[in-house]
PDB file of N, CA, C and O in Angstrom:
ATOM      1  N   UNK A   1      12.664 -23.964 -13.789  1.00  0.00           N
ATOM      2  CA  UNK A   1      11.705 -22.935 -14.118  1.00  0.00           C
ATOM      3  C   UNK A   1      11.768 -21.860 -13.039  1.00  0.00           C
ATOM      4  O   UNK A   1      12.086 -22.099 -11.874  1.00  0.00           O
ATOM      5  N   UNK A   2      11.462 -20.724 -13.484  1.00  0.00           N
ATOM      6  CA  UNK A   2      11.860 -19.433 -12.524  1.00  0.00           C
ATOM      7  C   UNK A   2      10.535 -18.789 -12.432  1.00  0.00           C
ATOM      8  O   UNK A   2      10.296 -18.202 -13.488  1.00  0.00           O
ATOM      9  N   UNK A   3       9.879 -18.712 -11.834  1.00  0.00           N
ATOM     10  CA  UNK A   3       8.660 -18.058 -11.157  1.00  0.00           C
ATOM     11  C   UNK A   3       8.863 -17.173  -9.914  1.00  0.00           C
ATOM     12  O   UNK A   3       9.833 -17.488  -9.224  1.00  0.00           O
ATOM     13  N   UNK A   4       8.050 -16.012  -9.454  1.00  0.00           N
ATOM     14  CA  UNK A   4       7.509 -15.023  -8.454  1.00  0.00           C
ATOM     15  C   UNK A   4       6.611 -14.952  -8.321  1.00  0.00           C
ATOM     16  O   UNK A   4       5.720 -15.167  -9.143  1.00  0.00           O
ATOM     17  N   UNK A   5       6.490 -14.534  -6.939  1.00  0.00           N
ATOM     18  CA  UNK A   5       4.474 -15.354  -6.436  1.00  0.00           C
ATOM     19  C   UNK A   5       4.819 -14.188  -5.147  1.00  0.00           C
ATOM     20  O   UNK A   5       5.897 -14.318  -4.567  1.00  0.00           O
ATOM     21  N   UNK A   6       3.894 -13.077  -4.732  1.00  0.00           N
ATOM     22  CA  UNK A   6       3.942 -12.650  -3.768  1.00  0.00           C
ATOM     23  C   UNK A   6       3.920 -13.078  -2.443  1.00  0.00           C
ATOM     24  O   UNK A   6       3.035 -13.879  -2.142  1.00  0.00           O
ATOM     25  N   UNK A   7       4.767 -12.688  -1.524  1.00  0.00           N
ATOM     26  CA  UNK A   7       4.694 -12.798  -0.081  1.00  0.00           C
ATOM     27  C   UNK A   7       4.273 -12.156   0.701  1.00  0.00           C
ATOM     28  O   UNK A   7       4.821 -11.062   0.567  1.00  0.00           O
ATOM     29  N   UNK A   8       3.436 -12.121   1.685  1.00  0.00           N
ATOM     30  CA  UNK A   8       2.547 -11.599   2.568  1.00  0.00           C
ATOM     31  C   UNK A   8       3.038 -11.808   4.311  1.00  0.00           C
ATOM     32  O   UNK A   8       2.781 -12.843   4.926  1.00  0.00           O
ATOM     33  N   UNK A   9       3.546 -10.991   4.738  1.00  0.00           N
ATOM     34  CA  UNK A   9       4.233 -11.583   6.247  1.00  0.00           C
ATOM     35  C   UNK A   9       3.512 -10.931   7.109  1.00  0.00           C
ATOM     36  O   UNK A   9       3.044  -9.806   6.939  1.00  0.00           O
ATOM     37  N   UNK A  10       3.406 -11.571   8.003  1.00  0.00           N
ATOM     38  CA  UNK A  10       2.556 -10.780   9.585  1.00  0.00           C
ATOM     39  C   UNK A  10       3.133 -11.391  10.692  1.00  0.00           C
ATOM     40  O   UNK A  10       3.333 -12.601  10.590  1.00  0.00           O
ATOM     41  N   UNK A  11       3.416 -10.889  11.626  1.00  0.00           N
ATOM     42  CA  UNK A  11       3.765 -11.039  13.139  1.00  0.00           C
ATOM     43  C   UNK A  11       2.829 -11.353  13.614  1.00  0.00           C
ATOM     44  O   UNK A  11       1.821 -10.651  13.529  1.00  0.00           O
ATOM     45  N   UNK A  12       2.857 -13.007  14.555  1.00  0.00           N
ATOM     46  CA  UNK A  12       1.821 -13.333  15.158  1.00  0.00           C
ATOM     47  C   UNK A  12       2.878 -13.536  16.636  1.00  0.00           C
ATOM     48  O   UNK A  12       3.714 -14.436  16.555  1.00  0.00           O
ATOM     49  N   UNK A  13       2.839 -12.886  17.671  1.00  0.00           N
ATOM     50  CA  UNK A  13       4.153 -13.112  18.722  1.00  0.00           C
ATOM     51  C   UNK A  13       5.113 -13.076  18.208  1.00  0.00           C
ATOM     52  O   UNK A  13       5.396 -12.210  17.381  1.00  0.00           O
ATOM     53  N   UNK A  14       6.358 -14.604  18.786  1.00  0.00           N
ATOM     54  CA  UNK A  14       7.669 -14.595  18.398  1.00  0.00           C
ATOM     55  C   UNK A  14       7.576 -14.990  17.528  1.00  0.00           C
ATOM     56  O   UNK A  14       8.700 -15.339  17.168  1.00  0.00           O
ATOM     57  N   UNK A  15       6.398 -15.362  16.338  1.00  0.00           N
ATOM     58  CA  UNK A  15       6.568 -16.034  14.845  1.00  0.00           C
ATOM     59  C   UNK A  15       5.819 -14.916  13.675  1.00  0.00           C
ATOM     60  O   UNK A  15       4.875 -14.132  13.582  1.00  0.00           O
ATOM     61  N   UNK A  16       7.036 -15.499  12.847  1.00  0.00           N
ATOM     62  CA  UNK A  16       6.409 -14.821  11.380  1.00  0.00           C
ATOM     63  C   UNK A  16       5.842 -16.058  10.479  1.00  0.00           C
ATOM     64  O   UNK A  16       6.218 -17.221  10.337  1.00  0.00           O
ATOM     65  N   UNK A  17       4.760 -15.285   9.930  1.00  0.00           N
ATOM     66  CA  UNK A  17       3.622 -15.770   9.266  1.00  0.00           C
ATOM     67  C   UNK A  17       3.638 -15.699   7.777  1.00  0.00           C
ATOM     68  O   UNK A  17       4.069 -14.564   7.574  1.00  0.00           O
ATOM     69  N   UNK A  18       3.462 -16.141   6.850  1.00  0.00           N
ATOM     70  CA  UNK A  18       4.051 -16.046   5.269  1.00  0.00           C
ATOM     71  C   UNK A  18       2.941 -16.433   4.273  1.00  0.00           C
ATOM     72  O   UNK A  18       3.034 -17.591   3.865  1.00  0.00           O
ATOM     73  N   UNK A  19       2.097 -15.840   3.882  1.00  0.00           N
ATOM     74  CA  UNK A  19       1.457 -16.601   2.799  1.00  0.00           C
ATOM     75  C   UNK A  19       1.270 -15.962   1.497  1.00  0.00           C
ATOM     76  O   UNK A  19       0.936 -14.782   1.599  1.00  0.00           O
ATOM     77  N   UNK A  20       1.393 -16.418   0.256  1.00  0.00           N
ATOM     78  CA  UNK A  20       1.021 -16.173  -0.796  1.00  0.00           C
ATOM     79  C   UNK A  20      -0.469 -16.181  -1.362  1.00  0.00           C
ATOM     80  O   UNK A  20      -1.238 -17.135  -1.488  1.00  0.00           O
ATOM     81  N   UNK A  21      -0.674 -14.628  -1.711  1.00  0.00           N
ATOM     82  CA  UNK A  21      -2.263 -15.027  -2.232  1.00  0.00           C
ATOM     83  C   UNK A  21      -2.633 -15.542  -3.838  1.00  0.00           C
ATOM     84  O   UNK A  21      -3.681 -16.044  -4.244  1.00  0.00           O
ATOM     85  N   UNK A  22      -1.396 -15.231  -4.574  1.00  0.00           N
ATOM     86  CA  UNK A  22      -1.437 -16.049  -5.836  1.00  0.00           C
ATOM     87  C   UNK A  22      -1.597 -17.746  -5.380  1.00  0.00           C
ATOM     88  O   UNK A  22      -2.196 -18.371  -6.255  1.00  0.00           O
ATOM     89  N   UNK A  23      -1.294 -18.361  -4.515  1.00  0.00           N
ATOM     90  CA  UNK A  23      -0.971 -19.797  -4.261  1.00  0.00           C
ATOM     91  C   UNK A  23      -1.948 -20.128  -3.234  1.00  0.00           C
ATOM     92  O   UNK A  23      -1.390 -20.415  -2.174  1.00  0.00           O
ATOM     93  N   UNK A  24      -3.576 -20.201  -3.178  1.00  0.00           N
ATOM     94  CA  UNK A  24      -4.397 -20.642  -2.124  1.00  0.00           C
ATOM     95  C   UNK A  24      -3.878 -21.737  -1.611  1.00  0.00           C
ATOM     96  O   UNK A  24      -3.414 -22.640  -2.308  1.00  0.00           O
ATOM     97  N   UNK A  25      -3.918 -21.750  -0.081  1.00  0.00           N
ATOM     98  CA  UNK A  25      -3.191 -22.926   1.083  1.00  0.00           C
ATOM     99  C   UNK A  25      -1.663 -23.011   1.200  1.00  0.00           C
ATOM    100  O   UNK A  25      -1.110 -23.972   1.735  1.00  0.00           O
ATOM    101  N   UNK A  26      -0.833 -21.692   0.541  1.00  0.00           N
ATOM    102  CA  UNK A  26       0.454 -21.804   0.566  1.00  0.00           C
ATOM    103  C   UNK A  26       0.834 -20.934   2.009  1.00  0.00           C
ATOM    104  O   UNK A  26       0.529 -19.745   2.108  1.00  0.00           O
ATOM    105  N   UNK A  27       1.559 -21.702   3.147  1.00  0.00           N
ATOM    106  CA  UNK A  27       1.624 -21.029   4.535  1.00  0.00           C
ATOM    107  C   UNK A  27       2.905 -21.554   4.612  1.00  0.00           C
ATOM    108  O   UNK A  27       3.366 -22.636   4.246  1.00  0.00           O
ATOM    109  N   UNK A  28       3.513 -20.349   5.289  1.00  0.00           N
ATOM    110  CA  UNK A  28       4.923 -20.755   5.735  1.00  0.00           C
ATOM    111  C   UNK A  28       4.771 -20.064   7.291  1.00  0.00           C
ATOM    112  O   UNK A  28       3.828 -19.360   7.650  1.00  0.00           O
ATOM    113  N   UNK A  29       5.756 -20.388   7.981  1.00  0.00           N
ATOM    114  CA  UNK A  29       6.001 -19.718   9.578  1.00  0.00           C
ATOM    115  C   UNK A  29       7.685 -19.846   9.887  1.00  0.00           C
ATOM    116  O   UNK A  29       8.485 -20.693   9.488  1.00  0.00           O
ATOM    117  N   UNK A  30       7.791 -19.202  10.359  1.00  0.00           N
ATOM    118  CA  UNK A  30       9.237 -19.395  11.125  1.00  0.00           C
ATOM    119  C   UNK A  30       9.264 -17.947  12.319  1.00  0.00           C
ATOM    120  O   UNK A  30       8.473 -17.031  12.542  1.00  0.00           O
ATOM    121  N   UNK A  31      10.366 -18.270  12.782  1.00  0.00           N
ATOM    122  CA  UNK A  31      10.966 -17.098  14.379  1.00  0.00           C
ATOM    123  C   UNK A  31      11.708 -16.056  13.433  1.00  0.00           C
ATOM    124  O   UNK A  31      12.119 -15.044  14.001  1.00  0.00           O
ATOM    125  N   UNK A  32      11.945 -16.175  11.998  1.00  0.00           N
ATOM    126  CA  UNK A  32      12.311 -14.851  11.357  1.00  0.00           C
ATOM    127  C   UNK A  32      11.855 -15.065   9.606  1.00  0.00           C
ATOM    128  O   UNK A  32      11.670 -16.164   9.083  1.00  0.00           O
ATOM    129  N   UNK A  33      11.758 -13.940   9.019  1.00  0.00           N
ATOM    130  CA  UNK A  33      11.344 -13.642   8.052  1.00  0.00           C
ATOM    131  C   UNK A  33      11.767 -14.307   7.095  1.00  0.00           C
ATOM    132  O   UNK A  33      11.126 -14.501   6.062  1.00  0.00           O
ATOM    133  N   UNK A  34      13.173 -14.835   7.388  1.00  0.00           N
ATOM    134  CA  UNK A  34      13.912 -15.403   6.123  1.00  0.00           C
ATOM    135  C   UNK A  34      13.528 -16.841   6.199  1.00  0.00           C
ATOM    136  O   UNK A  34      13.559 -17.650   5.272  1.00  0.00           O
ATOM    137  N   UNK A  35      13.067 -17.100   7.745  1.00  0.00           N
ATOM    138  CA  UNK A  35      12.713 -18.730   7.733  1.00  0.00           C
ATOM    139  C   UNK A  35      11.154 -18.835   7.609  1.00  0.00           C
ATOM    140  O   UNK A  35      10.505 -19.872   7.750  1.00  0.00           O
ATOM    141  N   UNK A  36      10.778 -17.881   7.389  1.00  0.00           N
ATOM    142  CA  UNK A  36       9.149 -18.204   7.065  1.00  0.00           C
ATOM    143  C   UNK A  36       9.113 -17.972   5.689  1.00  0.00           C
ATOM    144  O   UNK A  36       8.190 -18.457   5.035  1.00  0.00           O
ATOM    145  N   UNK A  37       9.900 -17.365   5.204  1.00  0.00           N
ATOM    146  CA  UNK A  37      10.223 -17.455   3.588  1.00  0.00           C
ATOM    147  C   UNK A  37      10.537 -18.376   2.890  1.00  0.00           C
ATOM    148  O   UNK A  37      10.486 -18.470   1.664  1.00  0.00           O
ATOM    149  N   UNK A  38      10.842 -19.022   3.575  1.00  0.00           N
ATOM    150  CA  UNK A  38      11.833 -20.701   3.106  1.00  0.00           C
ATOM    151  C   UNK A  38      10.938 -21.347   3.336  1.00  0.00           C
ATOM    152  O   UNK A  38      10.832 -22.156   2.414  1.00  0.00           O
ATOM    153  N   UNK A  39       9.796 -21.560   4.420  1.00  0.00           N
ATOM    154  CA  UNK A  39       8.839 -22.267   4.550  1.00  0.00           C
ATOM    155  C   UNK A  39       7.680 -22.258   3.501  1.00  0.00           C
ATOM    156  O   UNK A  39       7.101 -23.221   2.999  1.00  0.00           O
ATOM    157  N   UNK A  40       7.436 -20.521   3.244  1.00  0.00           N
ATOM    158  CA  UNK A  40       6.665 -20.494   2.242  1.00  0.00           C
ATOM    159  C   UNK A  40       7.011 -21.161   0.758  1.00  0.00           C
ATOM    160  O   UNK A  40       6.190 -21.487  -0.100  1.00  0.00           O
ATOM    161  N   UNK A  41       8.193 -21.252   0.709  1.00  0.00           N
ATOM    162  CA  UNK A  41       8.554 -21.310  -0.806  1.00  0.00           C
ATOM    163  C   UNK A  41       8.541 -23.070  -1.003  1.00  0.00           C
ATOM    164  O   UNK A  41       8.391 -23.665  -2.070  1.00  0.00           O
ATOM    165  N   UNK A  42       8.757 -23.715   0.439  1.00  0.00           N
ATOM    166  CA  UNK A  42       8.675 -25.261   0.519  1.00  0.00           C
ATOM    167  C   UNK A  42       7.276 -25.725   0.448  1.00  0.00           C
ATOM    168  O   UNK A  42       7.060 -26.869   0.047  1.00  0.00           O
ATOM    169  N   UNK A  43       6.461 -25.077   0.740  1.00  0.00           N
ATOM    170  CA  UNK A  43       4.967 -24.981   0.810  1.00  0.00           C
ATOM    171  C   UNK A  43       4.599 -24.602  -0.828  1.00  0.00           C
ATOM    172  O   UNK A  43       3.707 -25.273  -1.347  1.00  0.00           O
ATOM    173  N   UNK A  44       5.247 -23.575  -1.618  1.00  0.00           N
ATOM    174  CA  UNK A  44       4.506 -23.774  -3.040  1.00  0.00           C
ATOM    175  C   UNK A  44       4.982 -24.442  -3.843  1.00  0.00           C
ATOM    176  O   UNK A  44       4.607 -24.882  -4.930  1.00  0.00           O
ATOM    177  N   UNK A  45       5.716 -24.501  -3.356  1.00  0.00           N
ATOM    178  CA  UNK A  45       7.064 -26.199  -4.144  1.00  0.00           C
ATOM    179  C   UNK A  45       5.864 -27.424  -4.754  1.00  0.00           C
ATOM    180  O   UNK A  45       5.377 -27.724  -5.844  1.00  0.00           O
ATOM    181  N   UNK A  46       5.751 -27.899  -3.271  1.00  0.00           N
ATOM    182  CA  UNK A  46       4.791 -28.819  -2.547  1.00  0.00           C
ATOM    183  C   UNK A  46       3.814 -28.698  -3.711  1.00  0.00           C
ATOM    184  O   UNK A  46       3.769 -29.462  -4.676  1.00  0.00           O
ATOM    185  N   UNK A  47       2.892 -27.441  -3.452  1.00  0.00           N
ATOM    186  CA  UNK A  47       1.422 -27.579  -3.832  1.00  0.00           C
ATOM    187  C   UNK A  47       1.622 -27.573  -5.390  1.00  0.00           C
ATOM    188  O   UNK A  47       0.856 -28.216  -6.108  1.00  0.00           O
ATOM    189  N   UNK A  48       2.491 -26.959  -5.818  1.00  0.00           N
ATOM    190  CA  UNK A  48       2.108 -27.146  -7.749  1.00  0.00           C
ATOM    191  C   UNK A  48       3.001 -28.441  -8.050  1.00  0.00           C
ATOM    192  O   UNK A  48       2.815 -28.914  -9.171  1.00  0.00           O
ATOM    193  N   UNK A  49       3.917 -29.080  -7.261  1.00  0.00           N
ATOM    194  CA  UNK A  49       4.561 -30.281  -7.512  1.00  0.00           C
ATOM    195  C   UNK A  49       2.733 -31.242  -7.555  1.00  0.00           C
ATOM    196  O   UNK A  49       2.388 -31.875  -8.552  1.00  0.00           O
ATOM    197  N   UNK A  50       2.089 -31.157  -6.639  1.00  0.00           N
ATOM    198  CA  UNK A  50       0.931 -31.853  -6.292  1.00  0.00           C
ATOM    199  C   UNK A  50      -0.417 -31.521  -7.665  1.00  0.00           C
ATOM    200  O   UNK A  50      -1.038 -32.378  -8.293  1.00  0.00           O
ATOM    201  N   UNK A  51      -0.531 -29.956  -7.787  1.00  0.00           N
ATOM    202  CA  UNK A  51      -1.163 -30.189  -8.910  1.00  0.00           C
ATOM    203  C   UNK A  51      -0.945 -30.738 -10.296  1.00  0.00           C
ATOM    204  O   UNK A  51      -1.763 -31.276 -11.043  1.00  0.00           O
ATOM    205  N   UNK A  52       0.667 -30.420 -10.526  1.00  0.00           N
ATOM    206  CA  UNK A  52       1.262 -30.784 -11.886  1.00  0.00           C
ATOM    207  C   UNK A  52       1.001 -32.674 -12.182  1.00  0.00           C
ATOM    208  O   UNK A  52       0.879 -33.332 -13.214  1.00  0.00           O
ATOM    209  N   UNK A  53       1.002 -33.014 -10.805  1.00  0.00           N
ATOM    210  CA  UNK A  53       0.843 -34.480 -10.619  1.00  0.00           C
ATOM    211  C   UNK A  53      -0.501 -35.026 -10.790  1.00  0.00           C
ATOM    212  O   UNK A  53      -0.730 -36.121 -11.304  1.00  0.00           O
ATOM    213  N   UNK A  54      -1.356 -34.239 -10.349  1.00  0.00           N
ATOM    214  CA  UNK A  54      -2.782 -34.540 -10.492  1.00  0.00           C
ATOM    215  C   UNK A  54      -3.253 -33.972 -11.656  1.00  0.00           C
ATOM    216  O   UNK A  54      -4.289 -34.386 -12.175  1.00  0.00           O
ATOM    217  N   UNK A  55      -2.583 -33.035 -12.142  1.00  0.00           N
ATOM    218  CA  UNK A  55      -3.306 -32.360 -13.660  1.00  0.00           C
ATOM    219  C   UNK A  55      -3.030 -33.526 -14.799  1.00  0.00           C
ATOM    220  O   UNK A  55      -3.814 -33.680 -15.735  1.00  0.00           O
ATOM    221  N   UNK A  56      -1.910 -34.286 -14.642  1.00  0.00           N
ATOM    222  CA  UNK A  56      -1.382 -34.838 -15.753  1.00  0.00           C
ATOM    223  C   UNK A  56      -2.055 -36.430 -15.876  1.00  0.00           C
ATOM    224  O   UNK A  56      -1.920 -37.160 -16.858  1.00  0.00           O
ATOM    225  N   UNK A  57      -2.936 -36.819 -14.416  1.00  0.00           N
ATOM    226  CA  UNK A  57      -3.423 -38.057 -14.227  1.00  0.00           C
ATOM    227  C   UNK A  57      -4.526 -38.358 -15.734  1.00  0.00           C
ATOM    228  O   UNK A  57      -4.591 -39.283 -16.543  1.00  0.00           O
ATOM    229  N   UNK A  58      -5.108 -37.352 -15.603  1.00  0.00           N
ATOM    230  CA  UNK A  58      -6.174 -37.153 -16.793  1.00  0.00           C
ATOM    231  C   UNK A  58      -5.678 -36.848 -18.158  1.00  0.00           C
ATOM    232  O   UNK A  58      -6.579 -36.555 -18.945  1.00  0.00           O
ATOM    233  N   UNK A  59      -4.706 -36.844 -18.546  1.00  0.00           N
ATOM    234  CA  UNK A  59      -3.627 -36.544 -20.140  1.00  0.00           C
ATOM    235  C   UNK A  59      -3.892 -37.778 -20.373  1.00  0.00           C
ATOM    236  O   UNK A  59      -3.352 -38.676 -19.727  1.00  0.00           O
ATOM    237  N   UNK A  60      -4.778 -38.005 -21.348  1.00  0.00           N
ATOM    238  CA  UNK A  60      -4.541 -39.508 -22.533  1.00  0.00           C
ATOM    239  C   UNK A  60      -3.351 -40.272 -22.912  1.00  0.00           C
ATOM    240  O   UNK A  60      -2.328 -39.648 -23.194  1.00  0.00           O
ATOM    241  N   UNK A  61      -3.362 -41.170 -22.939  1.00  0.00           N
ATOM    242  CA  UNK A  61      -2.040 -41.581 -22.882  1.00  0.00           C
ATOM    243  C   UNK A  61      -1.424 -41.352 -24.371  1.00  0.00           C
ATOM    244  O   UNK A  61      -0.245 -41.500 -24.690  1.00  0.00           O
ATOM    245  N   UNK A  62      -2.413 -40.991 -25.134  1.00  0.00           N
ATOM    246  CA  UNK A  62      -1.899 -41.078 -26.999  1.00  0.00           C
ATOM    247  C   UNK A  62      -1.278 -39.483 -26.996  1.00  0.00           C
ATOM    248  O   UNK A  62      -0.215 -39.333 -27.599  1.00  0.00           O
ATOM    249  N   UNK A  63      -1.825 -38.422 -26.419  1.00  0.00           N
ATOM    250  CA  UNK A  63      -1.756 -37.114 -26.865  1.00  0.00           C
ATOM    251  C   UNK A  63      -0.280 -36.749 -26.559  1.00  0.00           C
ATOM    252  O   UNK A  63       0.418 -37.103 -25.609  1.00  0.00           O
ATOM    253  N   UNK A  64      -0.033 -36.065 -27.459  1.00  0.00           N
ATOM    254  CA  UNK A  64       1.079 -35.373 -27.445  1.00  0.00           C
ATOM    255  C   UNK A  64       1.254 -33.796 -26.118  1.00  0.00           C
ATOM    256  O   UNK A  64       0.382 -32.962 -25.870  1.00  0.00           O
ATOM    257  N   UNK A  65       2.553 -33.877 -25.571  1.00  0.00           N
ATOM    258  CA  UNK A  65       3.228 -33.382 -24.534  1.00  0.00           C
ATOM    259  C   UNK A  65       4.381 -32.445 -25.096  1.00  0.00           C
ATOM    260  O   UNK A  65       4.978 -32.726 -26.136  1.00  0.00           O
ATOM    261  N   UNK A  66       4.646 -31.356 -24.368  1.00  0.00           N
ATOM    262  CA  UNK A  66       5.153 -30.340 -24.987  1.00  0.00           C
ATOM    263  C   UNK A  66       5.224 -29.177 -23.527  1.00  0.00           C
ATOM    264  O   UNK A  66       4.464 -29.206 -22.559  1.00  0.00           O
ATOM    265  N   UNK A  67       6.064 -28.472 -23.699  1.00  0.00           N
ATOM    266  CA  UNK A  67       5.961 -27.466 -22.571  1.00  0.00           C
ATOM    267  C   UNK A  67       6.265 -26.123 -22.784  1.00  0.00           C
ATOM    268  O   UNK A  67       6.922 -25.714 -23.741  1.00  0.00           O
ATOM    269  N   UNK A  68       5.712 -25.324 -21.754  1.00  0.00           N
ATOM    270  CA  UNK A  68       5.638 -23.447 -22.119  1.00  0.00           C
ATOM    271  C   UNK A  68       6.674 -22.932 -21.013  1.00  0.00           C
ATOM    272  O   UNK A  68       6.660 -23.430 -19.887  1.00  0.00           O
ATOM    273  N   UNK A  69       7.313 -22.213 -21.264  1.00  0.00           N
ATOM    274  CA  UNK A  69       8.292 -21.339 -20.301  1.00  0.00           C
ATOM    275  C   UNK A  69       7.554 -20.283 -19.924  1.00  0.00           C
ATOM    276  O   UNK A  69       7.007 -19.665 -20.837  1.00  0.00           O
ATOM    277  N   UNK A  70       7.340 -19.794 -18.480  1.00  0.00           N
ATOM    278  CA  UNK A  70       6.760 -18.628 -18.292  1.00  0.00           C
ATOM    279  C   UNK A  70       7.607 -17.650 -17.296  1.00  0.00           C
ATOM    280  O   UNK A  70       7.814 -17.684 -16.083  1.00  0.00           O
ATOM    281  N   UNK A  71       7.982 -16.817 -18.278  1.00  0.00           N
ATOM    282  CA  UNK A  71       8.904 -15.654 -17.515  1.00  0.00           C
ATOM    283  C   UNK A  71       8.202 -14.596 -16.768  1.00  0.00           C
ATOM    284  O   UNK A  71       8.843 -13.719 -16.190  1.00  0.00           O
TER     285      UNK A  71
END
């Protein structure tokens, strides 16, 4: 699945700072932009891997499953 989620970078010293405001608690950091980018993107990986997991705890076990592509 192919998704875009804005990035937000700030200089805090020798580190860059990364967060997405579409993705509350998504933080990345690294010593350059491209590695706080990579952090961020391991960080929203993470968090919708975690909701998709917890959303689906509560799916009945009878109901029917099916999925949406969102471009």
């Amino acid at each position: 699945m192919h998704n875009e989620f804005t990035a937000v970078f700030e200089r805090d010293g020798e580190w860059v700072i990364a967060y997405s405001p579409e993705i509350p608690g998504a933080n990345g950091q690294g010593r350059t932009k491209d590695d706080a980018c990579k952090s961020l993107a391991d960080a929203i990986s993470l968090i919708l891997a975690h909701r998709r997991e917890h959303g689906l705890r509560g799916v009945p076990p009878d109901a029917e499953r099916g999925t949406v592509t969102v471009e």
